[in-house]
Backbone as JSON Lines, residues from 0, in Angstrom:
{"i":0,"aa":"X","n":[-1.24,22.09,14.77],"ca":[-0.42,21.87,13.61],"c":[0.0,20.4,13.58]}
{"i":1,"aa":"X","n":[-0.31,19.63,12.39],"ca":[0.29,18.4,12.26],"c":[1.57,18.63,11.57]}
{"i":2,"aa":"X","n":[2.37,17.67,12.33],"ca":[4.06,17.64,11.89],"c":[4.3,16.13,11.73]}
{"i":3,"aa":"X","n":[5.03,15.62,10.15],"ca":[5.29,14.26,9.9],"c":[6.54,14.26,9.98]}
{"i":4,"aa":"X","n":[6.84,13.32,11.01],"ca":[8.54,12.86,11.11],"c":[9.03,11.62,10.98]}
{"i":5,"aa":"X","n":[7.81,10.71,10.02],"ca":[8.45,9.62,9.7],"c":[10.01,9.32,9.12]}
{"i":6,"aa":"X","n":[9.97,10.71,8.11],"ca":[11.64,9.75,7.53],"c":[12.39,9.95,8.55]}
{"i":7,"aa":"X","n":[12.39,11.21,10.02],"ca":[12.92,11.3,10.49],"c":[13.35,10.29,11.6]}
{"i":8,"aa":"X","n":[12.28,9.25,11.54],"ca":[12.53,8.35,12.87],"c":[13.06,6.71,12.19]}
{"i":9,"aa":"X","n":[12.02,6.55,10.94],"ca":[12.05,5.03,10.26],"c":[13.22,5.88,8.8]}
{"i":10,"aa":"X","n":[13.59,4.89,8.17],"ca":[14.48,5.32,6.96],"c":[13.15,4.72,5.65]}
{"i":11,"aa":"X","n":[13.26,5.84,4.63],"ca":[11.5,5.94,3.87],"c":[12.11,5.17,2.27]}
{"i":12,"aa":"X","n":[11.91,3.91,2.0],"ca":[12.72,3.72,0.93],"c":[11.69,3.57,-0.18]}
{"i":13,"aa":"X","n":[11.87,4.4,-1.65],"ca":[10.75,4.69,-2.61],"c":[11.95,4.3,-3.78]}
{"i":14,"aa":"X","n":[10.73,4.26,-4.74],"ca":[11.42,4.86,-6.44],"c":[10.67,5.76,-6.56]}
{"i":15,"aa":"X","n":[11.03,6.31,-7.58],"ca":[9.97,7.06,-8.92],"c":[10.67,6.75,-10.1]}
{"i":16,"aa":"X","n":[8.96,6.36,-11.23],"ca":[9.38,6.05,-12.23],"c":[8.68,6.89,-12.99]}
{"i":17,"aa":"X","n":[9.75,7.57,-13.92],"ca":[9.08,8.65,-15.31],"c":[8.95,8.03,-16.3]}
{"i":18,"aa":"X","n":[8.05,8.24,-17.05],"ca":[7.79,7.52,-18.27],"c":[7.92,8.44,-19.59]}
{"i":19,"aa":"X","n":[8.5,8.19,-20.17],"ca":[8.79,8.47,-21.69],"c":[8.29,7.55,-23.27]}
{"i":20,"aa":"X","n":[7.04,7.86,-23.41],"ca":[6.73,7.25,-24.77],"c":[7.01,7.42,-26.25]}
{"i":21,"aa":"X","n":[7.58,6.87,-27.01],"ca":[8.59,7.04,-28.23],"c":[7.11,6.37,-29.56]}
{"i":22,"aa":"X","n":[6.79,5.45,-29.47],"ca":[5.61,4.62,-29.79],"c":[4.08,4.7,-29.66]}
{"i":23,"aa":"X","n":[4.02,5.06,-28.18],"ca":[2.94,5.16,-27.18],"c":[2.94,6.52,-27.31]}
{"i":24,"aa":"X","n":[1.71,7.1,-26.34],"ca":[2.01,8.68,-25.94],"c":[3.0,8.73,-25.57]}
{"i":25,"aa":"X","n":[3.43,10.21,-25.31],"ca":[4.73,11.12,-24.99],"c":[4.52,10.75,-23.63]}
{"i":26,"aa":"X","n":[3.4,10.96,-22.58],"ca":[3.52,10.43,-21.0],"c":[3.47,9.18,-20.72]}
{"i":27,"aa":"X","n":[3.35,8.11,-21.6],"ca":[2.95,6.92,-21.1],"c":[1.74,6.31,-20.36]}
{"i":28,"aa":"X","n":[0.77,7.62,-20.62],"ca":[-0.71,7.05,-20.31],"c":[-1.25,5.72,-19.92]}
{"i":29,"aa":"X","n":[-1.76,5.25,-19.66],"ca":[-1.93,3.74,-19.97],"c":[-1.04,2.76,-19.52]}
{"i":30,"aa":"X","n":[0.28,3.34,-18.94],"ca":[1.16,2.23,-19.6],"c":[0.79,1.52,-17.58]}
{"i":31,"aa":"X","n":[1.36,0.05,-17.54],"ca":[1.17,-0.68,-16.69],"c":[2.73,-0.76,-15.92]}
{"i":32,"aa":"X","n":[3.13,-0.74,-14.8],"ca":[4.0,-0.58,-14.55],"c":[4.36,-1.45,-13.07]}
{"i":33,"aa":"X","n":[5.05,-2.68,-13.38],"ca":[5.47,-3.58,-11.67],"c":[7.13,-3.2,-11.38]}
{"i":34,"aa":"X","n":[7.02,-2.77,-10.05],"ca":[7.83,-2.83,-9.5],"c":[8.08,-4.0,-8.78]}
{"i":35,"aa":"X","n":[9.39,-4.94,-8.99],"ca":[9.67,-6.32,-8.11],"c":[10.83,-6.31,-6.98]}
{"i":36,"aa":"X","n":[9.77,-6.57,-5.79],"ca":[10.81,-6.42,-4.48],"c":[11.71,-7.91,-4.63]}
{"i":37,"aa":"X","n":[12.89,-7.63,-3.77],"ca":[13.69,-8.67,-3.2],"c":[12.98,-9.97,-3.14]}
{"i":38,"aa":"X","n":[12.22,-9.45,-1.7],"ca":[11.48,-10.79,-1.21],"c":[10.29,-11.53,-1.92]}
{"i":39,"aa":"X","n":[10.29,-10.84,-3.65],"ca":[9.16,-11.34,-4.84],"c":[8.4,-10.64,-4.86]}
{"i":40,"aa":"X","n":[7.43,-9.59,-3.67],"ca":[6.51,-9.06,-3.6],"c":[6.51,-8.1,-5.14]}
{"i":41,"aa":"X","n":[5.25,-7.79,-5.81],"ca":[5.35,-6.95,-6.88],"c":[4.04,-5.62,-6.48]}
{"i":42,"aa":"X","n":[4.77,-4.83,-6.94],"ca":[3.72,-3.47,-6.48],"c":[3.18,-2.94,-8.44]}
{"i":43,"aa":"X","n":[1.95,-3.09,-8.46],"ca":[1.42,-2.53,-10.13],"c":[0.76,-0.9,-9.91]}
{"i":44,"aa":"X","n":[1.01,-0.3,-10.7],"ca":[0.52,1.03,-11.15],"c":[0.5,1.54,-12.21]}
{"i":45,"aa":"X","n":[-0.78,1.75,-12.59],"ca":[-1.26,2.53,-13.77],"c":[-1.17,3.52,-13.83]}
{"i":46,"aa":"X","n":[-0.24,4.18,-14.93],"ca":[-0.17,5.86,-15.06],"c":[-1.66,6.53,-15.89]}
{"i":47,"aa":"X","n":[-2.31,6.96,-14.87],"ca":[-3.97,7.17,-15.79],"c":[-3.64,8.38,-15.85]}
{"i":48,"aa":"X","n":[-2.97,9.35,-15.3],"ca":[-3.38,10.91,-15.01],"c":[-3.73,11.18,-14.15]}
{"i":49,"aa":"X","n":[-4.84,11.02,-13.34],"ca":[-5.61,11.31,-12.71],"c":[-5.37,10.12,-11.17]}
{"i":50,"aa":"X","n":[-5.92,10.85,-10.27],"ca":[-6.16,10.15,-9.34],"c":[-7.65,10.3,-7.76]}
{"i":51,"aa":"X","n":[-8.43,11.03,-8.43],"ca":[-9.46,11.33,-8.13],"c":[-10.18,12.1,-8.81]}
{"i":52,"aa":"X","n":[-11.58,12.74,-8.0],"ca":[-12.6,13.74,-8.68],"c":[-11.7,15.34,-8.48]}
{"i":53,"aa":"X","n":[-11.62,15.51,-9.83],"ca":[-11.14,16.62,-10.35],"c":[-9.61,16.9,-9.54]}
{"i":54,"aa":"X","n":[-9.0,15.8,-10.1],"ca":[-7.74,16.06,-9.27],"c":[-6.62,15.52,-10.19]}
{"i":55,"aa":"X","n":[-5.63,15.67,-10.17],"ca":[-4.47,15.02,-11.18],"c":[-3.51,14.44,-10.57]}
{"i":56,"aa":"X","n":[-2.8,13.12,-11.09],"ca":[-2.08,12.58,-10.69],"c":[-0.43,13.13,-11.22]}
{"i":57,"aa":"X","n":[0.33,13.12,-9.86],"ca":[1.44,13.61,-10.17],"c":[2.53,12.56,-11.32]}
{"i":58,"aa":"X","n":[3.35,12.79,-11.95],"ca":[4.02,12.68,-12.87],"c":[5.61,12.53,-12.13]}
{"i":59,"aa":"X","n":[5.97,11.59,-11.81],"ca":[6.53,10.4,-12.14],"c":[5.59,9.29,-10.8]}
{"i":60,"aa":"X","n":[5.67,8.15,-11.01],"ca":[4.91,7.1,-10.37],"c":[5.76,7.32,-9.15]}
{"i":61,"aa":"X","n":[5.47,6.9,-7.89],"ca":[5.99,6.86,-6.35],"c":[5.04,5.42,-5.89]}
{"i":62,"aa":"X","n":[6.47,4.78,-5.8],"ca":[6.48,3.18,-5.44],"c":[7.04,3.31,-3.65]}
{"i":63,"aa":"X","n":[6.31,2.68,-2.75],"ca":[6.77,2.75,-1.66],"c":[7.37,1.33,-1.44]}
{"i":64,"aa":"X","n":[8.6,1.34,-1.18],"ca":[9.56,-0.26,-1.09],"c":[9.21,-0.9,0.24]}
{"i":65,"aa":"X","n":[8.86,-0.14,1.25],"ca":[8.7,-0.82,2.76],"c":[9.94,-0.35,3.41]}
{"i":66,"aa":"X","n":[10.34,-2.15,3.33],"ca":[12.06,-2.16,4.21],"c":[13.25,-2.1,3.3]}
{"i":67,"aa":"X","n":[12.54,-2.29,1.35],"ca":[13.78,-2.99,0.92],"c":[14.55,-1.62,0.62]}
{"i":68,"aa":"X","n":[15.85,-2.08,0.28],"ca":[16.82,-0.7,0.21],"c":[16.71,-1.12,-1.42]}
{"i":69,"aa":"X","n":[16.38,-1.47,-2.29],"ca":[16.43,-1.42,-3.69],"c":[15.15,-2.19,-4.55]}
{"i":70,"aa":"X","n":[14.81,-2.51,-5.85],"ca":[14.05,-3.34,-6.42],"c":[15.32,-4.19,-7.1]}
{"i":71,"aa":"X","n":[14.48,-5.49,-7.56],"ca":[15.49,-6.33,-8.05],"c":[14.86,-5.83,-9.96]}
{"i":72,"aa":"X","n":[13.22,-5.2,-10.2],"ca":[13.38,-5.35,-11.29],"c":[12.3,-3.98,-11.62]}
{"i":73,"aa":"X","n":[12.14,-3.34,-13.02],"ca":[11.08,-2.65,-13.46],"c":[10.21,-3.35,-14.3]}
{"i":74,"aa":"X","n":[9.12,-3.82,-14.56],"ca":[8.61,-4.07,-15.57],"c":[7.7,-3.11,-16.37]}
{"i":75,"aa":"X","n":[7.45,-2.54,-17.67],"ca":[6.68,-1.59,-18.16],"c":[5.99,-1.9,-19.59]}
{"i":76,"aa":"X","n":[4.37,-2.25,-19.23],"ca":[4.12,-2.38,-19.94],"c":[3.35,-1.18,-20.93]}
{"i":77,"aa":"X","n":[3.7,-1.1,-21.96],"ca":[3.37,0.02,-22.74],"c":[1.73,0.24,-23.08]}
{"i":78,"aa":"X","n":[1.56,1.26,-23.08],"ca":[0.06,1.15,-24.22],"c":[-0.04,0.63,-25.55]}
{"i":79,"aa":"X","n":[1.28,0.46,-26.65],"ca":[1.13,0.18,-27.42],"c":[1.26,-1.3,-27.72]}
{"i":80,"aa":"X","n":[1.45,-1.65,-26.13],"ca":[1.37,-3.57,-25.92],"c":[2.26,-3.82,-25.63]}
{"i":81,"aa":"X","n":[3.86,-3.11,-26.49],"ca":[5.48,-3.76,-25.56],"c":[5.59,-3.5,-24.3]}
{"i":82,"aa":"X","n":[6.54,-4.66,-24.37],"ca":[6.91,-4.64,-22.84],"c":[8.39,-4.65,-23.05]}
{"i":83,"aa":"X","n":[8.6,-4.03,-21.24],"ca":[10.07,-3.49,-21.45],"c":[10.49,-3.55,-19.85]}
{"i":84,"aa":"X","n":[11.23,-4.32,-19.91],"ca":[12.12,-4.48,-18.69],"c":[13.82,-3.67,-18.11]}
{"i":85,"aa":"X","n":[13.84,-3.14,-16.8],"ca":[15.12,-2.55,-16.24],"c":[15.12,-3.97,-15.3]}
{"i":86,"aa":"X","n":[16.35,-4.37,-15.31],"ca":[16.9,-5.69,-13.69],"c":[17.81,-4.83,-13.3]}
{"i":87,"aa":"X","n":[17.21,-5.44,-12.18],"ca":[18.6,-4.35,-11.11],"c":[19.43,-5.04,-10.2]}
{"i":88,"aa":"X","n":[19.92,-5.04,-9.43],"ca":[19.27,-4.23,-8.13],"c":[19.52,-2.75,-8.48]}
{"i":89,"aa":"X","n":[18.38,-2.2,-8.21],"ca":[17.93,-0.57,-8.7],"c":[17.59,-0.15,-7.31]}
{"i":90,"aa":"X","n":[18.8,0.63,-7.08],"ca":[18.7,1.36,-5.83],"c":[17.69,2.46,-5.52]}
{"i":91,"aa":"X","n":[17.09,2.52,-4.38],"ca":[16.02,3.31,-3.36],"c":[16.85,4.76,-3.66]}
{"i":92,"aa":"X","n":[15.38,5.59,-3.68],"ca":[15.8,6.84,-3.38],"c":[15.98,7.29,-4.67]}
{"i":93,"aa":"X","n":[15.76,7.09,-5.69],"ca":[15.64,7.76,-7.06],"c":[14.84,8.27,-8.09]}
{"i":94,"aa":"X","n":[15.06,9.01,-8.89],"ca":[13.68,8.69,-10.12],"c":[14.8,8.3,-11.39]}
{"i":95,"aa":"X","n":[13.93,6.93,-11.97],"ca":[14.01,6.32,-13.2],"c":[13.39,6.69,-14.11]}
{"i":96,"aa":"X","n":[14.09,7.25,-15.35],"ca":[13.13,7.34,-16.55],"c":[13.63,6.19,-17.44]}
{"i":97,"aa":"X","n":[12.27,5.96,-18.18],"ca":[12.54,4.68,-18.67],"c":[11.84,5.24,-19.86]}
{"i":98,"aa":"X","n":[12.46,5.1,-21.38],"ca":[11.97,4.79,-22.35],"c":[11.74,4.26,-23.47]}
{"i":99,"aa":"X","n":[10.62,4.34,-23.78],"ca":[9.77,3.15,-24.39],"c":[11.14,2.61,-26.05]}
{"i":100,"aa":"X","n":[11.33,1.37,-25.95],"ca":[12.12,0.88,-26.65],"c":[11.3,0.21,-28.3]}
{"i":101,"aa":"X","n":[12.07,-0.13,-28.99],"ca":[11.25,-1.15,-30.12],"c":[11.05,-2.25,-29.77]}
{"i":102,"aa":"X","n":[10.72,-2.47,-28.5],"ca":[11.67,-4.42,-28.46],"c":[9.93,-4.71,-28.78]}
{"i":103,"aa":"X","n":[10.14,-6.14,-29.06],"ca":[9.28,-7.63,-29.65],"c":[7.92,-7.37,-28.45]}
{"i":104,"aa":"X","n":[7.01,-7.54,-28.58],"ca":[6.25,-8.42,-27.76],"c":[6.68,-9.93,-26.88]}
């Protein structure tokens, strides 16, 4: 039997981000999505659906932070081209839903 006890030994710091499309699709298909660490690093993910042969991708995005205990920012870019920003510091350990706004290009 394999047994994982990482969170139990290291502390496991994530987001999740849900997407809500108002403009775009209702899931945010498509949409492009950076998470921005502290130390600048940026993590990108595409919400396609899918994430292999005949397999589906789970629904909300799972960003792994490393060490940081928060992001400083969300960036989301839409399918329908806007973009839409959360600044934080946006604390570890949550799910964010974010949705899609009117703002400008």
């Amino acid at each position: 039997m394999l047994v994982s006890d990482l969170a139990q030994r290291h502390a496991v710091h994530f987001l999740k981000v849900r997407l809500r499309g108002t403009r775009s699709n209702r899931e945010g298909l498509g949409a492009q999505v950076t998470v921005v660490l502290p130390d600048g690093r940026r993590i990108l993910k595409v919400l396609d659906g899918k994430s292999g042969y005949l397999s589906q991708s789970d629904l909300p995005l799972y960003f792994g932070l490393a060490d940081a205990d928060h992001a400083d920012a969300i960036d989301v870019r839409w399918p329908s081209g806007r973009r839409q920003s959360l600044v934080g510091p946006i604390k570890a350990g949550q799910t964010i839903e974010v949705i899609e706004q009117g703002l400008s290009r």
